[in-house]
C-alpha positions as CSV (number, residue, x, y, z in Angstrom):
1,X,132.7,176.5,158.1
2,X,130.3,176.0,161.2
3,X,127.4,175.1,158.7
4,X,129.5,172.4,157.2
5,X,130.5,171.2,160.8
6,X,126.8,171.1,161.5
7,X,126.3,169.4,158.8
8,X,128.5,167.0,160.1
9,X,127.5,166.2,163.3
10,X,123.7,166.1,162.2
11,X,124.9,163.0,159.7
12,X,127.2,161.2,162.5
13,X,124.2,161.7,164.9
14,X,122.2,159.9,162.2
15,X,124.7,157.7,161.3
16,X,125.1,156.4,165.3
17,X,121.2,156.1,165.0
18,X,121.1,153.9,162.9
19,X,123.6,151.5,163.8
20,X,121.5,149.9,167.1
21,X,118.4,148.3,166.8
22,X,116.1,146.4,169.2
23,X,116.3,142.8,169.3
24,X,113.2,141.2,171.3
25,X,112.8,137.1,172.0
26,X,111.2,134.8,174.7
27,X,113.4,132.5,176.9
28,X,111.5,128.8,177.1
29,X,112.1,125.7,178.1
30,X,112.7,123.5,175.6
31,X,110.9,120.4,177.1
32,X,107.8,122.5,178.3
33,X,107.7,125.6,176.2
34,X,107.0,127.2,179.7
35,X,108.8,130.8,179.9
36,X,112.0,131.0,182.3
37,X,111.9,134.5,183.9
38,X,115.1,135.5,184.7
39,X,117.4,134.6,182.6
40,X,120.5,136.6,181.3
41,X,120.4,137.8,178.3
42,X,123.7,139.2,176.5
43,X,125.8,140.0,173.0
44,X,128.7,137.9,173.1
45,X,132.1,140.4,173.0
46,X,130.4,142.8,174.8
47,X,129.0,144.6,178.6
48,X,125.4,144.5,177.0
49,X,122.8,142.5,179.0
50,X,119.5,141.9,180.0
51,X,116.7,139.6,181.7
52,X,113.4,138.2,180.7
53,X,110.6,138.9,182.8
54,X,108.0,136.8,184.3
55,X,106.3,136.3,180.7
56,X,110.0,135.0,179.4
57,X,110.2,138.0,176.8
58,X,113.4,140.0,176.9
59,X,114.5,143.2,174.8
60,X,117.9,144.7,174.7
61,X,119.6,147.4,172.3
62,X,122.5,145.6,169.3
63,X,124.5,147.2,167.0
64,X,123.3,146.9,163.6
65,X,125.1,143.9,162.5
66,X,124.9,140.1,162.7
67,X,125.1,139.0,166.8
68,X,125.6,136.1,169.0
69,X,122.8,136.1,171.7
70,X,123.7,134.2,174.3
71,X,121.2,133.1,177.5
72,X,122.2,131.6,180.9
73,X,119.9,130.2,183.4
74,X,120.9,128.0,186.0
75,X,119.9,124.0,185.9
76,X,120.1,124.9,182.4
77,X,122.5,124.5,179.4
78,X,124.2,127.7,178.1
79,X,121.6,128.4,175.0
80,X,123.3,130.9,171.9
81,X,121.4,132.1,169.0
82,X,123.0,134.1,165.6
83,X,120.7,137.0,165.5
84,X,121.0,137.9,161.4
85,X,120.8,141.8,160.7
86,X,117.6,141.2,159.3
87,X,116.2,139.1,162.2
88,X,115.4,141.0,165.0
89,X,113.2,138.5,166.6
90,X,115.1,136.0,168.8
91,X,113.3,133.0,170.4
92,X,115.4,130.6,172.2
93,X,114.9,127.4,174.0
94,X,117.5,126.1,176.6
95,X,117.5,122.5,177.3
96,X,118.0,121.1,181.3
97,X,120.7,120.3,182.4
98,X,122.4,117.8,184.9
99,X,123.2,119.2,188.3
100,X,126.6,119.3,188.6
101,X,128.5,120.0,191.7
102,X,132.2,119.7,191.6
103,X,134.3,119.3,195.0
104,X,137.2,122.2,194.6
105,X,140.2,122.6,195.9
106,X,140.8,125.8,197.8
107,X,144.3,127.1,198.9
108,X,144.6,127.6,202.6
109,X,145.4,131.1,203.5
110,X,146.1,133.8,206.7
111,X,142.8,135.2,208.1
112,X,142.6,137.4,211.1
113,X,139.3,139.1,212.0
114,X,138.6,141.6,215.0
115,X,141.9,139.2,216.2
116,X,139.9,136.0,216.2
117,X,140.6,133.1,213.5
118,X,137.6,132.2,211.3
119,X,137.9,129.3,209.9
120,X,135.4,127.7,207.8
121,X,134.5,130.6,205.7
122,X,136.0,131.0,202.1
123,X,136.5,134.5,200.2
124,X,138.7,133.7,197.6
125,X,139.6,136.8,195.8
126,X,139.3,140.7,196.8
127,X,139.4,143.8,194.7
128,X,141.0,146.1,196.8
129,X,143.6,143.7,198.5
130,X,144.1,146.8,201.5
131,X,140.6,146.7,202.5
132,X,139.6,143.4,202.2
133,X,140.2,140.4,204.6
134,X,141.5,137.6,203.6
135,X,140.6,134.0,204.7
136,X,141.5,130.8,205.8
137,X,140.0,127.9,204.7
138,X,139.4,124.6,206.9
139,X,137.8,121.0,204.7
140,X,136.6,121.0,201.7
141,X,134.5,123.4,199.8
142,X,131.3,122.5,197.7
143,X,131.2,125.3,194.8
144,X,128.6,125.0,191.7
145,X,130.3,124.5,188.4
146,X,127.4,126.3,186.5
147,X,127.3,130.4,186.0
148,X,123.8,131.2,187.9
149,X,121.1,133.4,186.8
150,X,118.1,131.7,187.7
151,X,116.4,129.0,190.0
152,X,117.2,124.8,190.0
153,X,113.9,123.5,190.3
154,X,114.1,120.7,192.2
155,X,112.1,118.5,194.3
156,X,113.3,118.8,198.1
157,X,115.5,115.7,199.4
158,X,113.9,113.1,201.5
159,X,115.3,114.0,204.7
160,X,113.8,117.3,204.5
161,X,114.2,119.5,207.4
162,X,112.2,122.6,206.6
163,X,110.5,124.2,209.4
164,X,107.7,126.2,209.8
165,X,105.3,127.7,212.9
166,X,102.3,126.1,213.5
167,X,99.1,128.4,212.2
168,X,95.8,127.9,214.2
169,X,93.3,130.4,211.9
170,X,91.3,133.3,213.1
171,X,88.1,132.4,214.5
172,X,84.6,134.4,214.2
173,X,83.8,137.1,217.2
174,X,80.8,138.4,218.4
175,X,80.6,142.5,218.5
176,X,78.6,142.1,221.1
177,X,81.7,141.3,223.1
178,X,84.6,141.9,221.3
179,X,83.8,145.1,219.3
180,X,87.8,145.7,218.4
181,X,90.0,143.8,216.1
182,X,93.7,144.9,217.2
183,X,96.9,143.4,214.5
184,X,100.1,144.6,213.4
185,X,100.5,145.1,209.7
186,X,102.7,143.0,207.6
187,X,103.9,143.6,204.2
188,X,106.2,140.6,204.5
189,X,105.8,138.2,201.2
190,X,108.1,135.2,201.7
191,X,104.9,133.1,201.7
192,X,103.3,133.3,198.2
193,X,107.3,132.9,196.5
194,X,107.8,129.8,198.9
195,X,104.2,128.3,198.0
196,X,105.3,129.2,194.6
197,X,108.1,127.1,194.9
198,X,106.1,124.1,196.0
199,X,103.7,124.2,193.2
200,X,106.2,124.8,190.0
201,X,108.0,121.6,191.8
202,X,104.7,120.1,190.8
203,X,103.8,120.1,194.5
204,X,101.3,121.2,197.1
205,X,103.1,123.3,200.1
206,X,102.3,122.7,203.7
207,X,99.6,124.3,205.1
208,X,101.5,126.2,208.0
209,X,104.1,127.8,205.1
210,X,100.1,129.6,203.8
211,X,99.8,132.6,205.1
212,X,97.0,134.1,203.4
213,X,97.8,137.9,203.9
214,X,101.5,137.8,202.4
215,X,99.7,136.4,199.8
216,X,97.3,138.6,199.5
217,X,100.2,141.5,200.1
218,X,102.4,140.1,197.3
219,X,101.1,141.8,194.4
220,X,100.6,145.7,193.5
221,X,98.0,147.5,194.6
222,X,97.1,151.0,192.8
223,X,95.7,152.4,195.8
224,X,95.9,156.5,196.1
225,X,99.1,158.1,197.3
226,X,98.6,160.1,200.9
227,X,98.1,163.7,200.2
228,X,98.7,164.9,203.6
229,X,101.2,165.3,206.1
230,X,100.9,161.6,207.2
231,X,103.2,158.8,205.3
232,X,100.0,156.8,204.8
233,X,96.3,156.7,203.8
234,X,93.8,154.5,205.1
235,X,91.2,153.3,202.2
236,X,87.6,151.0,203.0
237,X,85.3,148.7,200.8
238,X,82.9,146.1,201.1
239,X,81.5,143.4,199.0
240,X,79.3,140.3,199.4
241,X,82.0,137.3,199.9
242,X,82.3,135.0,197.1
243,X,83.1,131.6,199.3
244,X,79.9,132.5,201.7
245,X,77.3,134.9,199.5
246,X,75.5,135.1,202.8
247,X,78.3,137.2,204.5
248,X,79.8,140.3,203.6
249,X,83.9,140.8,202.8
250,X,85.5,144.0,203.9
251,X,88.8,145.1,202.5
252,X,91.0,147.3,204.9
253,X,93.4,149.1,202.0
254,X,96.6,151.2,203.4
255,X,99.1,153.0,201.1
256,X,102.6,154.9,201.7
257,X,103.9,157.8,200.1
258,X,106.2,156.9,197.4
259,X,109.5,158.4,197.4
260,X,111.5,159.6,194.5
261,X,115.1,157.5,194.6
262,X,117.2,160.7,194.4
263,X,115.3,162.1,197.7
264,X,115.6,159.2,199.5
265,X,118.3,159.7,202.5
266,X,121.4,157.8,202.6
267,X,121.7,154.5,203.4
268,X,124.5,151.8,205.6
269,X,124.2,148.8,205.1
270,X,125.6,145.7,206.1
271,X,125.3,142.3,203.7
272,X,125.3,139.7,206.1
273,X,126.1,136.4,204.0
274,X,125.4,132.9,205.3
275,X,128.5,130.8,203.4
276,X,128.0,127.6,205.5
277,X,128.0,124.1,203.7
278,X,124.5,124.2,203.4
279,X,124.4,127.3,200.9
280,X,126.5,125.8,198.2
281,X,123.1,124.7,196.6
282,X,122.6,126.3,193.5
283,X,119.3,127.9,194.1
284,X,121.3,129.3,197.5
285,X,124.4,131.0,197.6
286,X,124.9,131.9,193.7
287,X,121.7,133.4,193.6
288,X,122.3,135.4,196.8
289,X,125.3,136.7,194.6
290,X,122.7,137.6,192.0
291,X,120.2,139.0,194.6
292,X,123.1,141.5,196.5
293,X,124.5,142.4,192.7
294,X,121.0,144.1,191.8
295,X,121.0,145.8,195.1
296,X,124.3,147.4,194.9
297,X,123.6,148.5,190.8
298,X,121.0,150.5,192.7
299,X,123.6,152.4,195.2
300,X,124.5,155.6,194.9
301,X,128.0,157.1,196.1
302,X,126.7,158.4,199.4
303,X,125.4,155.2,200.2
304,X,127.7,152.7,201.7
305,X,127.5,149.1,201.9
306,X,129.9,146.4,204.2
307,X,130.1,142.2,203.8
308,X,129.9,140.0,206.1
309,X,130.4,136.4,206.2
310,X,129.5,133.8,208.5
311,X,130.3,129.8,208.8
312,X,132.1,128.1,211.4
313,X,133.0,131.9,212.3
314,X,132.3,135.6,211.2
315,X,134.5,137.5,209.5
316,X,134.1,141.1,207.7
317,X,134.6,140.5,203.8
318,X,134.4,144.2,202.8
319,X,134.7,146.8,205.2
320,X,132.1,150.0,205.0
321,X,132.6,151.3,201.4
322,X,130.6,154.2,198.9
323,X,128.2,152.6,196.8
324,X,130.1,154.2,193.9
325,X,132.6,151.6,194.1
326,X,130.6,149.1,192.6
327,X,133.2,147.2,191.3
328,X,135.3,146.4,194.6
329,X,132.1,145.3,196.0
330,X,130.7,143.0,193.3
331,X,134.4,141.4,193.1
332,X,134.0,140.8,197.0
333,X,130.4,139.2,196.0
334,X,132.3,137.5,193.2
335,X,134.3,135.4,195.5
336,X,132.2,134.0,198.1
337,X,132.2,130.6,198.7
338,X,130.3,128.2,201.0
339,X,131.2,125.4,203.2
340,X,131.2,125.0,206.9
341,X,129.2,125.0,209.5
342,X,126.4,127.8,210.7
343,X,127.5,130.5,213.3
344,X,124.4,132.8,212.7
345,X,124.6,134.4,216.1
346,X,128.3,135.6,215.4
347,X,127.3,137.1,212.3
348,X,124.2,138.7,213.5
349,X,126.8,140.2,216.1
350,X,129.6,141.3,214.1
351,X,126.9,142.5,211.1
352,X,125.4,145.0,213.8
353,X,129.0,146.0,215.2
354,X,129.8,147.0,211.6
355,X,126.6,149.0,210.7
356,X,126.9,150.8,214.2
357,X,130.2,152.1,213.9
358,X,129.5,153.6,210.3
359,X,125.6,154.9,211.6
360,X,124.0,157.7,209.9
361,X,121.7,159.6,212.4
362,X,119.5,160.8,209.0
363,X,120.0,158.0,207.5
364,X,118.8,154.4,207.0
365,X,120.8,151.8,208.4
366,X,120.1,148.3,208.1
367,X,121.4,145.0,208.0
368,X,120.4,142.3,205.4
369,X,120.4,139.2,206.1
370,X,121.1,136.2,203.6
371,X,121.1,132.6,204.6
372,X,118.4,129.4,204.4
373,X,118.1,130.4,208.7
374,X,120.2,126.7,209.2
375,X,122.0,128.2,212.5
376,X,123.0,125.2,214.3
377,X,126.5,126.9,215.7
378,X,127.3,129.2,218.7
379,X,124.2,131.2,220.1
380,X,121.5,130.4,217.8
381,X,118.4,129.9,219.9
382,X,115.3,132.4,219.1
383,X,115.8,134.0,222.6
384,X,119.5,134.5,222.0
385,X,118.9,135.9,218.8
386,X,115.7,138.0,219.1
387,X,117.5,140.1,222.2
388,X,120.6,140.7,219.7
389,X,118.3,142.3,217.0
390,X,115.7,143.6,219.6
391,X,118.3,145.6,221.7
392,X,119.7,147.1,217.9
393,X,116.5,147.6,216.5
394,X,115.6,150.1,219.6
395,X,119.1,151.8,218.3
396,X,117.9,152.4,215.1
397,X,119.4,149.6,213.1
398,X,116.8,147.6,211.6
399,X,116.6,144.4,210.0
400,X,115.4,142.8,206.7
401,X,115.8,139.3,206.2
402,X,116.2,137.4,202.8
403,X,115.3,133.4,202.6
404,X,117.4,130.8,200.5
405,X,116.8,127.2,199.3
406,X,114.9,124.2,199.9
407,X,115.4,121.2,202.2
408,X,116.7,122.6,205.6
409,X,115.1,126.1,204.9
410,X,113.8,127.7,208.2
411,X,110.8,129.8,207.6
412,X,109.9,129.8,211.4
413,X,113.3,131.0,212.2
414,X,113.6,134.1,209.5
415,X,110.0,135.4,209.7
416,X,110.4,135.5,213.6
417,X,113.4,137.4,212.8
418,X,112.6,139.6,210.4
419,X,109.0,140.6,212.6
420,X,111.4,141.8,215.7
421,X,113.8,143.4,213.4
422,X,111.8,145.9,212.3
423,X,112.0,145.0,208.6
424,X,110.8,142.9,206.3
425,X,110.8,139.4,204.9
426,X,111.2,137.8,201.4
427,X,111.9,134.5,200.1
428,X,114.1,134.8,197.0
429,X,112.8,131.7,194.4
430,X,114.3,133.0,191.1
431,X,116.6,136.1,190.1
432,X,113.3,138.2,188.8
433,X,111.7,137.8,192.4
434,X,115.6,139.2,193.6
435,X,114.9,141.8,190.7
436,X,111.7,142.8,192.1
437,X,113.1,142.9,195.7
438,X,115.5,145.3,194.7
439,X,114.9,147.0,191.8
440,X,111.6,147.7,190.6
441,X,110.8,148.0,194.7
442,X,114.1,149.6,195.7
443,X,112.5,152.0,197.8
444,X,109.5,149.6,199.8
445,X,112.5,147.1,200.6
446,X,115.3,149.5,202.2
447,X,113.6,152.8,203.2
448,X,111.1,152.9,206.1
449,X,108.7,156.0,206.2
450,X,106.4,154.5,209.0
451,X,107.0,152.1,211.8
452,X,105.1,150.6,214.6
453,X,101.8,150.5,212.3
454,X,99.1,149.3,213.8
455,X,95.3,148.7,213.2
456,X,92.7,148.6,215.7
457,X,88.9,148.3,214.0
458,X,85.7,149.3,215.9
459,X,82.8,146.9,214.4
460,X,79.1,148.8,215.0
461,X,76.5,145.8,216.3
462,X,74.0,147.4,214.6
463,X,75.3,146.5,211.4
464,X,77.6,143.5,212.4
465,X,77.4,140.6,214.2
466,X,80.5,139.0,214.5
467,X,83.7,139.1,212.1
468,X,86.8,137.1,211.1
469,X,90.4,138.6,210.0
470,X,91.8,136.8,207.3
471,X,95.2,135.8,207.7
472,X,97.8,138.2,210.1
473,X,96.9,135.2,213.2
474,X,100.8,135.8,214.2
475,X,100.6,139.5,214.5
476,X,97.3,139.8,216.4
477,X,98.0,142.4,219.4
478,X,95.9,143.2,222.6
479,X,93.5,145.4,221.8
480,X,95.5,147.7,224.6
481,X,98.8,147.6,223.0
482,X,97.3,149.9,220.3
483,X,97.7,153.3,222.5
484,X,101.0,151.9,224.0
485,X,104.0,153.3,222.2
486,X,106.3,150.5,223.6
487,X,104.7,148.0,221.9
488,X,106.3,146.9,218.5
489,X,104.6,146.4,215.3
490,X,104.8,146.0,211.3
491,X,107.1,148.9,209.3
492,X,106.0,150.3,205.8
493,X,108.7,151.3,203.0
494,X,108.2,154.0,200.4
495,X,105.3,153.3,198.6
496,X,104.3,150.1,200.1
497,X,100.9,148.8,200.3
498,X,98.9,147.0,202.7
499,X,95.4,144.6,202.7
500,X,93.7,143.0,204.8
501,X,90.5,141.2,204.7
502,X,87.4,140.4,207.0
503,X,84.8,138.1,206.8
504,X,81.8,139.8,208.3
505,X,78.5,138.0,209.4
506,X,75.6,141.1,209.0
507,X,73.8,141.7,212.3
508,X,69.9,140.5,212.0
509,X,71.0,137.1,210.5
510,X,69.7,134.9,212.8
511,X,70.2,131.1,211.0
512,X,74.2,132.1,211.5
513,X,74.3,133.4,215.1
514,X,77.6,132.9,217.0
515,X,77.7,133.3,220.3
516,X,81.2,131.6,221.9
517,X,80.4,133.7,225.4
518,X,77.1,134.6,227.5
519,X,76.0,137.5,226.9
520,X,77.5,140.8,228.8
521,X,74.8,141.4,231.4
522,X,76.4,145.1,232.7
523,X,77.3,146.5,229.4
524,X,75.7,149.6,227.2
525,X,72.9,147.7,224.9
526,X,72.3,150.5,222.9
527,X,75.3,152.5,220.9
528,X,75.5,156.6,220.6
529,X,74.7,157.8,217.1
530,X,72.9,154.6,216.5
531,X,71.1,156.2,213.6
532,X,74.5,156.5,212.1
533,X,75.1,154.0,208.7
534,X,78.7,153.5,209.7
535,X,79.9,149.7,209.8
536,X,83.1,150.3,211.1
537,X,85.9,152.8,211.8
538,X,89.3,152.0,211.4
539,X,91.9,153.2,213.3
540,X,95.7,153.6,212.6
541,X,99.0,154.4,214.4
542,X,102.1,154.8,213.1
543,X,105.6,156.5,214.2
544,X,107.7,158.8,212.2
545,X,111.0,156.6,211.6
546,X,113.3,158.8,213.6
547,X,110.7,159.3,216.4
548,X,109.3,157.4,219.7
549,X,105.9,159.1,220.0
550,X,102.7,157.9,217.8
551,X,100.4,159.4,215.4
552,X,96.5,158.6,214.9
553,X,94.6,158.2,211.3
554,X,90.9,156.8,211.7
555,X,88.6,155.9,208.6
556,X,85.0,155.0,208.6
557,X,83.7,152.5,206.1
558,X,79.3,153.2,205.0
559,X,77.2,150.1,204.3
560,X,77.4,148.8,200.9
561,X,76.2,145.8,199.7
562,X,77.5,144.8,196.0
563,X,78.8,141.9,194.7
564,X,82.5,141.7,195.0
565,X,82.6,141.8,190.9
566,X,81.5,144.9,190.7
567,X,84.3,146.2,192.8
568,X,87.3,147.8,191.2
569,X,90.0,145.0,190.5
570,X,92.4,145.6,193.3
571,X,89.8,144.3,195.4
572,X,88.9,141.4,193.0
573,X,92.5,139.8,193.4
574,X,92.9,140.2,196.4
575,X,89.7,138.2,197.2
576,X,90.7,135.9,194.6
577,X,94.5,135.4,196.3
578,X,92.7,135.0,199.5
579,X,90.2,132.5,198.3
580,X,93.3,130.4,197.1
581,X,94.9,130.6,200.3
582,X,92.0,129.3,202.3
583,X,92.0,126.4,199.5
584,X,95.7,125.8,200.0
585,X,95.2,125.3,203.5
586,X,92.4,123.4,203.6
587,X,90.7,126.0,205.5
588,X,87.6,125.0,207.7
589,X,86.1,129.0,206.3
590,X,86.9,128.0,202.9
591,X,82.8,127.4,202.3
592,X,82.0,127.3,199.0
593,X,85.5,128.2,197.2
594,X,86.3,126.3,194.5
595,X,89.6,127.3,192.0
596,X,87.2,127.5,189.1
597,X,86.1,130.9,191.2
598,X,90.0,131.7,191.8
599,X,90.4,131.7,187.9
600,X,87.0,133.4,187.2
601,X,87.7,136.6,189.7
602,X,91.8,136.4,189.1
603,X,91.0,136.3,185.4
604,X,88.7,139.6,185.6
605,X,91.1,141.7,187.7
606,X,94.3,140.8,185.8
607,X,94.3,144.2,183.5
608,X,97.5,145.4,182.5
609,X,99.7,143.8,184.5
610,X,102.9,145.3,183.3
611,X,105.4,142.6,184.9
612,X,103.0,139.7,184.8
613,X,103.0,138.9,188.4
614,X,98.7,138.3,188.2
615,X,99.1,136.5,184.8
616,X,101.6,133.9,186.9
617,X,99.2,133.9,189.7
618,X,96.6,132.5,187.6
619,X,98.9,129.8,185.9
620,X,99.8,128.5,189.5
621,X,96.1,128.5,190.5
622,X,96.0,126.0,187.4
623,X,99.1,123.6,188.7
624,X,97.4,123.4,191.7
625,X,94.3,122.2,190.6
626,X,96.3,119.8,188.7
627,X,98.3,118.8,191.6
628,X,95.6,118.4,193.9
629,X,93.8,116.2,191.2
């Protein structure tokens, strides 16, 4: 009897097996045949779904029978496709649409929060009807009328308002008299999706939204994992610069530990929404729905997560609840609307409020931030608001910020914010960049394994004469600030990387001398060790995340003198990113880049590239040169 029930199982096992297959396709547009990364993917009659990556291609599991594919993307018409039992190929293209946004009428209802009234901000449906708040609605609201999956592209309107701080680029120094380079690191990105914004809108961003070492810092980085006690390595190299063959490039390369997602401590968070008029856009609020939906898919049940909302006032949408409730807080999500005016500083308030009365002392608790940084209501000027985040970061709630839209968006505001908060800072373009944010980098976006890093480099004069950082002119410190454990700087996540790039001018070259101040007449003219071949050393402090007091790394970097193609392809795209970015900006160190040697280097180090993020790098290199033609 147990043979034949064997038996049995072994042929329903079989049977189930063969009853799925894998059905694979590209998502296009129909007009360009360009791929549309992030669309959704799903089986009509059933829960199974997926997205197309950067490239456009998709794969998903189907029973073995005839389907109806169906594929959303927003600013686009619904596309379907009959995918036969024989066909398991799939290639659809979905055709633009018209924006549509349809004025709705919303019911007015009771709304009582920390016993205030908000008014302006609309939830319109809860899960749990005992935990969540319900609220009254004041004017009309502006809702979009298309299911969201995806980026509008759209050119900005003519009265556009976007704001962004003014950039004044690193200048050469002598070592002669300024032997140390003192910065803060940053593995903020906002800047490379916001310029690629600009360029798939067919145009060229402004020069102060470049900042050419998020750019560089965007893309993956296969640098070593520590092996030590300390959360980071420090890694050196050195090449001859492409845009200026007669100076040298060094590449300053750090790496965090990664961090397994099951060892990773427990997290409280607090979704802070921005639901004011200006986020009904559709590349704004929907796809902050979509961006906070593939965060909480990641949660786990002894993580908790709260809502907050904020327009004319702030209210609490969800209280503090287990991320193993996933459903009460994606109906919460569901039901967000926007219109209103911007109360930022009341949410910012009532956000920290929240995550302090549900801290966890071992734990990671953080408030995320949503909005296009259009405050324009109660206590929203940057003094106001940096000594609300400063005075919680030193509690040990820390701050990652999340930019939205086009138009009115406020880069200066949000990367101001997000540099005092102690977290970091993305712009969210399209639903695979939300994907990225906080899926496939889960851990580098929410978990903090050293904060306060700083770097302080000691050139050697015998080797250099003067040097140029690349990028990171807003987090430049005094070169005392790097002993002094008060001073703030840059955070690094679980498994985070970091670049950074000098331009270096080799000692001896005469036709290039720079000399901006006379020279020293009481200092030592000749260095101990001089015999030594060391070029640099590199020193690094970081804290522990739970702890006050500083630790010390230091690296030293040899002479080497290669071309930079000969260098192993981390190193080639990051000179390539940060050649685009001086040609972005117009840069007065640009020398002799051209794009042709974007492409050329770009092209070399693309290998594998698993998600695609270097093969997209390359295609807007392309637009650009287009545009700027």
């Amino acid at each position: 009897m147990q043979k034949y029930l064997f038996l049995l199982l072994v042929g329903l096992i079989s049977l189930n097996a063969q009853a799925q297959r894998i059905i694979t396709g590209t998502v296009s547009d129909s007009a360009t045949k360009s791929p549309l990364a992030g669309a959704v993917i799903s089986i009509a009659g059933s829960s199974i779904q997926t997205t197309s990556n950067a490239k456009g291609v998709f794969k998903l599991t189907a029973p073995a029978a005839a389907v109806t594919i169906q594929v959303t993307y927003s600013g686009y018409e619904k596309g379907t496709a009959i995918a036969q039992l024989t066909n398991n190929t799939v290639n659809i293209l979905l055709t633009r649409a018209k924006r549509d946004l349809r004025i709705k009428d919303v019911k007015r209802k009771t709304i009582m929060a920390n016993e205030k009234e908000l008014s302006e901000v609309v939830v319109t449906g809860y899960a749990s009807p005992k935990k969540a708040l319900q609220s009254r609605a004041s004017g009309v609201v502006v809702s979009p009328s298309t299911s969201y999956s995806g980026i509008y592209s759209a050119p900005p309107p003519a009265d556009n308002t976007e704001t962004y701080s003014a950039i004044n680029e690193n200048n050469f120094h002598t070592v002669s008299d300024q032997p140390l380079s003192t910065f803060s690191i940053d593995v903020d990105r906002a800047s490379y999706t916001n310029i690629r914004r600009f360029l798939n809108n067919g145009q060229l961003p402004p020069a102060d939204a470049v900042r050419v070492e998020e750019m560089i810092n965007y893309f993956d980085y296969q640098y070593k994992n520590p092996t030590g006690k300390d959360p980071v390595a420090i890694y050196a190299d050195m090449a001859i610069c492409p845009w200026e063959p007669s100076h040298q490039l060094v590449r300053i390369a750090l790496k965090a530990k990664d961090v397994p997602k099951e060892n990773l401590p427990p997290s409280n968070l607090v979704f802070l929404i921005d639901v004011s008029g200006s986020m009904a856009d559709e590349n704004k609020l929907p796809l902050v729905k979509q961006a906070m939906k593939a965060l909480v898919q990641q949660l786990r049940p002894q993580d908790r997560v709260a809502i907050v909302v904020y327009a004319g006032a702030a209210g609490l949408a969800l209280p503090s609840t287990s991320g193993g409730e996933k459903k009460t807080i994606l109906d919460v999500l569901d039901h967000l609307e926007a219109g209103g005016s911007t109360a930022g500083g009341e949410g910012i308030k009532l956000a920290y409020s929240t995550a302090a009365a549900n801290f966890k002392s071992e734990g990671n608790n953080r408030v995320i931030i949503a909005t296009d940084g259009d405050f324009n209501v109660g206590p929203s000027s940057d003094g106001d608001l940096l000594h609300i985040i400063e005075k919680e970061r030193d509690k040990g709630i820390f701050l990652s910020v999340l930019g939205f839209g086009m138009g009115n968006y406020k880069d200066s505001k949000l990367e101001l914010l997000s540099d005092k908060g102690n977290g970091n800072y993305a712009y969210i373009d399209n639903f695979e960049e939300a994907r990225r944010t906080f899926v496939t980098e889960f851990g580098g976006t929410l978990y903090t394994v050293a904060k306060d890093v700083k770097l302080q480099i000691e050139f050697n004069p015998e080797y250099v004469q003067a040097y140029r950082l690349v990028g990171y002119e807003n987090r430049l410190l005094q070169n005392e600030d790097f002993n002094n454990d008060k001073k703030d700087a840059g955070e690094m996540g679980a498994g985070h990387t970091v670049t950074a790039l000098y331009e270096v001018i080799a000692a001896g070259n005469n036709a290039e001398a720079i000399s901006w101040v006379d020279p020293l007449k009481y200092q030592q003219q000749k260095i101990i060790g001089s015999n030594t071949a060391e070029v640099l050393t590199v020193k690094l402090r970081y804290k522990q995340p739970q702890s006050n007091s500083s630790q010390l790394l230091s690296q030293v970097l040899p002479w080497k003198n290669q071309p930079v193609t000969a260098t192993a392809p981390d190193f080639q795209m990051a000179t390539a990113v940060a050649a685009f970015g001086l040609l972005l900006r117009n840069s007065e160190y640009k020398g002799q880049a051209t794009y042709d040697q974007v492409l050329a280097l770009a092209g070399k180090a693309k290998g594998e590239d698993p998600e695609g993020y270097r093969a997209e790098f390359i295609q807007l290199v392309k637009k650009a040169m287009i545009i700027k033609e």
